[in-house]
C-alpha positions as CSV (number, residue, x, y, z in Angstrom):
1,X,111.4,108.0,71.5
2,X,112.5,109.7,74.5
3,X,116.1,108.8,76.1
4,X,116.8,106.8,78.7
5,X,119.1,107.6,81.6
6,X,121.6,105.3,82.6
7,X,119.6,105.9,86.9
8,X,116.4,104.4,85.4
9,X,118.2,101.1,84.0
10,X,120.2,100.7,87.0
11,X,117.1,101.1,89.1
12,X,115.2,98.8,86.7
13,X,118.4,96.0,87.5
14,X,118.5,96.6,90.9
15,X,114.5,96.2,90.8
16,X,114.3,93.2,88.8
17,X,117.6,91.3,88.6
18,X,117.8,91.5,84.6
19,X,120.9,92.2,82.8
20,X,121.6,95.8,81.9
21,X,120.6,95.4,78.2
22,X,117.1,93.8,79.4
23,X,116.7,96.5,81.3
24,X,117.3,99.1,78.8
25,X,115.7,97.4,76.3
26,X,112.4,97.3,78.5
27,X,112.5,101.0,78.9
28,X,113.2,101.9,75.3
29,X,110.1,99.7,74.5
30,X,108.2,101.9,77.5
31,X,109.0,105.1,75.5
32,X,111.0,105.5,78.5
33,X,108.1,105.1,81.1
34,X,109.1,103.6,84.2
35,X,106.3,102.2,85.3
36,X,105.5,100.5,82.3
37,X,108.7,98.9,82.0
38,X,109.0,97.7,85.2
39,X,105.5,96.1,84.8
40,X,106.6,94.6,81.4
41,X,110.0,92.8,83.4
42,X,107.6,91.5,86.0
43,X,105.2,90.2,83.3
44,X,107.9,88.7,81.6
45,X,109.9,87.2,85.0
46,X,106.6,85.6,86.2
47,X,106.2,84.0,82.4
48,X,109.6,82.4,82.9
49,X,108.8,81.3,86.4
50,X,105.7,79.5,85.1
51,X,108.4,77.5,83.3
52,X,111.0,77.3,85.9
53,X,107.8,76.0,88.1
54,X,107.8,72.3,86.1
55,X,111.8,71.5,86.7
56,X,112.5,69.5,89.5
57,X,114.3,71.2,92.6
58,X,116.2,68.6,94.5
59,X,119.5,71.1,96.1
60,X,118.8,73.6,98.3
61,X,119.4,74.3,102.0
62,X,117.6,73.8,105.4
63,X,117.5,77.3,107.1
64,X,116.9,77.5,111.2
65,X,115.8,80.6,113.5
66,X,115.3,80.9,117.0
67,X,113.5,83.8,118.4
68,X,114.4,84.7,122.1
69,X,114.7,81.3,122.5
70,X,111.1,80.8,123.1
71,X,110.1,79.8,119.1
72,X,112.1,78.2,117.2
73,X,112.0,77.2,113.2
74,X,113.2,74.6,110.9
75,X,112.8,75.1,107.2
76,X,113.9,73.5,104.0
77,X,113.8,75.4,100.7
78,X,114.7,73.6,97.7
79,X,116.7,75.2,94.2
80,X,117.8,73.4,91.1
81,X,121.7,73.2,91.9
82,X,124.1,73.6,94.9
83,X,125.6,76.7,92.7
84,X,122.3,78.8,94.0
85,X,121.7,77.5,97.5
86,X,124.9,79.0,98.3
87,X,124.3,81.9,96.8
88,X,123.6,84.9,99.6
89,X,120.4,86.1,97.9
90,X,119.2,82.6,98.4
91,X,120.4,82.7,101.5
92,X,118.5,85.8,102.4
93,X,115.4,84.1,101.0
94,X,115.8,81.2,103.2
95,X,116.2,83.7,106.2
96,X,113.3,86.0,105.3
97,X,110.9,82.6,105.0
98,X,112.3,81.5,108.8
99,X,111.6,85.3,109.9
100,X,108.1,84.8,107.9
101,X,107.5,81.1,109.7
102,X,108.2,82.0,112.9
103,X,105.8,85.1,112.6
104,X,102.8,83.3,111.2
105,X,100.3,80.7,112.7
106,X,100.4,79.0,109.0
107,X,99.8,75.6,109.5
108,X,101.4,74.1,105.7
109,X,103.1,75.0,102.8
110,X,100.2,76.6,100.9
111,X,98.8,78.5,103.5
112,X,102.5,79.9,104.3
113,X,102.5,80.8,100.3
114,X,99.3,82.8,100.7
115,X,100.4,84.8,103.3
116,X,101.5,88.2,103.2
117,X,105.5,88.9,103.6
118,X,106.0,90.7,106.6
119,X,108.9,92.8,105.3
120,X,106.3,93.5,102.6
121,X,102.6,93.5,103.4
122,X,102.2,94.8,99.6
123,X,103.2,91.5,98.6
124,X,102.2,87.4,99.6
125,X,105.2,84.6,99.9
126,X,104.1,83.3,97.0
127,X,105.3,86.8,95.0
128,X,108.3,86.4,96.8
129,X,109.4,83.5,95.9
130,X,108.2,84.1,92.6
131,X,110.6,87.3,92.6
132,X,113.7,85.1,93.8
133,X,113.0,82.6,90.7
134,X,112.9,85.4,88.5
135,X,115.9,86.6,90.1
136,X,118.0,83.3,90.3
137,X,116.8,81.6,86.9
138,X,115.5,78.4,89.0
139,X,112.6,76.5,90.4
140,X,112.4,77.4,93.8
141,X,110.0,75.7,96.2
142,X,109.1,75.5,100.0
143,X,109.5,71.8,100.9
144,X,108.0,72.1,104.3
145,X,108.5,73.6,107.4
146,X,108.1,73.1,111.6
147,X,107.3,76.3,114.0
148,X,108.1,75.4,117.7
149,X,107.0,76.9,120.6
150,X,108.2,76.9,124.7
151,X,105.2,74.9,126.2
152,X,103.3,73.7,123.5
153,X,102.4,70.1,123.3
């Protein structure tokens, strides 16, 4: 077994949003591989998201953006409890969805999902949210969105 610096299990925290022990734990079981245990958290966060996915998200907040004043964005993302939607990584999420709205021609919800992130062309919505419930230990979900623009009908 090879040892594990205290660097890689903050960078594996940072990188996932587990606990400390998680993290160490995952890279004890890697043999101290990085990669690997980063791939085993991810496996593992998108396993509990798949249950998070079923629980019913009624709180959350309604985020707005307006860009130059020429497009402007309403959104409403939905959490479990009022505890996360006023948390600032949710926060951030909710921004980084307007920023991702008002830089798409997506037309719905699922189409928005399937895009890729523009902070992160690597990655769709979709893997972000999936991230933030991973992250946040709650069902997130888009509820809908509008995209306004000067001098459209």
């Amino acid at each position: 077994m090879s040892k594990v610096s205290i660097d890689d299990i903050r960078k594996l925290r940072g990188m996932t949003g587990v606990g400390m022990t998680d993290a160490k734990q995952a890279l004890v079981e890697a043999d101290g591989d990085f990669d690997k245990a980063l791939d085993a958290m991810k496996k593992k966060g998108l396993a509990k998201a798949a249950k998070r996915a079923e629980r019913e998200a009624r709180a959350g907040i309604i985020g707005t953006y307006s860009h130059d004043g020429r497009i402007g964005v309403v959104v409403e993302v939905n959490c479990e409890t009022d505890f996360v939607a006023k948390t600032d990584e949710f926060k951030e999420l909710v921004k980084d969805i307007c920023l991702q709205v008002a830089a798409s021609d997506a037309e719905d919800v699922k189409q928005l999902m399937a895009s890729e992130f523009i902070k992160d062309p690597s990655k769709t919505v979709a893997d972000l949210i999936q991230e933030y419930i991973s992250k946040l230990g709650e069902n997130i979900v888009i509820r809908r969105f509008e995209r306004l623009s000067l001098g459209e009908a």
